[in-house]
C-alpha positions as CSV (number, residue, x, y, z in Angstrom):
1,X,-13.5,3.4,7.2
2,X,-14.1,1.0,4.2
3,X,-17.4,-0.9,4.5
4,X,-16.7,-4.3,5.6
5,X,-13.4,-3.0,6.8
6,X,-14.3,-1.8,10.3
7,X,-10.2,-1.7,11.4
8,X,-8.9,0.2,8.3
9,X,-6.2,2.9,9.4
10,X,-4.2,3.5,6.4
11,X,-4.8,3.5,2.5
12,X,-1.9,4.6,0.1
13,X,-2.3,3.8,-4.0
14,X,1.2,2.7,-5.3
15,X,1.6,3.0,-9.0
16,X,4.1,0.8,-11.0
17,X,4.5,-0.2,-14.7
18,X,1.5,-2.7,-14.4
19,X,-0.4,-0.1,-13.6
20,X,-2.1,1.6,-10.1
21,X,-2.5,-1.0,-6.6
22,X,-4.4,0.0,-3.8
23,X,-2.7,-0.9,-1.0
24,X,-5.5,-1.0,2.8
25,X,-4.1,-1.8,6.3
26,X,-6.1,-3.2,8.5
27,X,-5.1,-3.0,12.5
28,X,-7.4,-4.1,15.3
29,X,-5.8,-2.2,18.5
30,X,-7.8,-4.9,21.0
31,X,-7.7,-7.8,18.9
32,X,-4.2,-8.0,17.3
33,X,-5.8,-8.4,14.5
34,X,-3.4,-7.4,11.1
35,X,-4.9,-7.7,7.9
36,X,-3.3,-6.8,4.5
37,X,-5.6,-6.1,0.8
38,X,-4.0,-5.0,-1.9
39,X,-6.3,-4.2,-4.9
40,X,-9.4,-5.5,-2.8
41,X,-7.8,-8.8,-2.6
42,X,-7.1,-10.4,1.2
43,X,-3.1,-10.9,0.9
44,X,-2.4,-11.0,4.6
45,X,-4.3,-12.1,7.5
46,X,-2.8,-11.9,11.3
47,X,-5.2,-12.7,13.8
48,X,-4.4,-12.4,17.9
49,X,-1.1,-10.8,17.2
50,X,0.5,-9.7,21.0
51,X,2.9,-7.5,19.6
52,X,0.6,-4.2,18.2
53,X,3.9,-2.5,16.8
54,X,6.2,-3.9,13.8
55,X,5.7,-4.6,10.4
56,X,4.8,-6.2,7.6
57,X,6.5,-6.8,4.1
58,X,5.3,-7.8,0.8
59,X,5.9,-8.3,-2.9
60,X,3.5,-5.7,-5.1
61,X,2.6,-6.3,-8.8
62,X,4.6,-7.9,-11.5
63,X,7.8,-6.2,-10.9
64,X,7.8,-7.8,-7.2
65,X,8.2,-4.4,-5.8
66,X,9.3,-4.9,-2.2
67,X,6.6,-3.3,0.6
68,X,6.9,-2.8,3.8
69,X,4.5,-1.3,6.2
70,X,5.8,-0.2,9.5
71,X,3.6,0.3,12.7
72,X,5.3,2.3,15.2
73,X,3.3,3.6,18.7
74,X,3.4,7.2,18.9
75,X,2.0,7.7,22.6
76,X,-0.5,6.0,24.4
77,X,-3.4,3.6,22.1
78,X,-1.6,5.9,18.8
79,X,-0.2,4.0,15.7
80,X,1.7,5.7,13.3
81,X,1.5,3.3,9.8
82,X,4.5,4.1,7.2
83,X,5.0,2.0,3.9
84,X,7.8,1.6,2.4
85,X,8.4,0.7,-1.5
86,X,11.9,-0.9,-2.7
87,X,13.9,0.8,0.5
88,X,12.1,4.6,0.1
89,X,9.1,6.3,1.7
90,X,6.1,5.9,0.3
91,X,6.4,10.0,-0.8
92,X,10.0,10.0,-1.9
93,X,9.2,6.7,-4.1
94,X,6.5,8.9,-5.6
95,X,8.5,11.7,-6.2
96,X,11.1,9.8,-7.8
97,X,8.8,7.7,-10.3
98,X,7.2,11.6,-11.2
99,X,10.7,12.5,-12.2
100,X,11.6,9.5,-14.2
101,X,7.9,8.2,-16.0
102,X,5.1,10.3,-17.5
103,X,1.3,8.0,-17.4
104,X,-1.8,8.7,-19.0
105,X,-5.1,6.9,-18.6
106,X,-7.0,6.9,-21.4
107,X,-10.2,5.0,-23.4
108,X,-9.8,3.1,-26.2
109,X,-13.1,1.8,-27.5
110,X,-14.8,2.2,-24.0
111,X,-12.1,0.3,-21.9
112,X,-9.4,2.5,-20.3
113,X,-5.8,1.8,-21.1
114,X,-3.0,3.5,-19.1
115,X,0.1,4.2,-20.9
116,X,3.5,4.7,-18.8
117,X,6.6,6.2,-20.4
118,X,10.2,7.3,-19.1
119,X,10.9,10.8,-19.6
120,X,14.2,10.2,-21.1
């Protein structure tokens, strides 16, 4: 758990052509409460939600990549949390950017730049 974060139950970092987002899902079991950051910033707040399972979309970065995380019970008080990035898994979107862009992070008079390129 993230200090100040006491309901965090998933973290997953997205990269995209603007660069790396950290996207942290907050989900308070007894309180309903839902609560979205994505790169330390609050972009979602649901408080006393009655329904614990569903989801929640959201644009992500410049490109307005479509997210969606999905909250599904999987027996008893267990959550399973799932995001989804323009329609694919989380790991098959990874997988697919791998294939098609190459990044490097590097420093350029002591501030890091990341360069993104397509492999073809």
């Amino acid at each position: 758990m993230a200090d100040g974060k006491p309901d965090l139950v998933a973290m997953w970092e997205v990269h995209l052509p603007d660069g790396g987002h950290l996207i942290q899902f907050e989900h308070g079991t007894t309180s309903g409460k839902r609560v979205l950051w994505v790169n330390e910033q609050e972009v979602i707040r649901r408080d006393w939600m009655f329904k614990l399972v569903g989801a929640e979309t959201f644009s992500l970065g410049q490109s307005s990549a479509m997210c969606t995380i999905r909250i599904e019970a999987v027996g008893g008080f267990n959550y399973q949390y799932t995001l989804e990035v323009d329609g694919q898994p989380y790991k098959k979107f990874t997988e697919n950017k791998s294939k098609i862009m190459k990044s490097w992070v590097l420093p350029v008079d002591g501030t890091m730049y990341r360069v993104v390129l397509e492999k073809e």
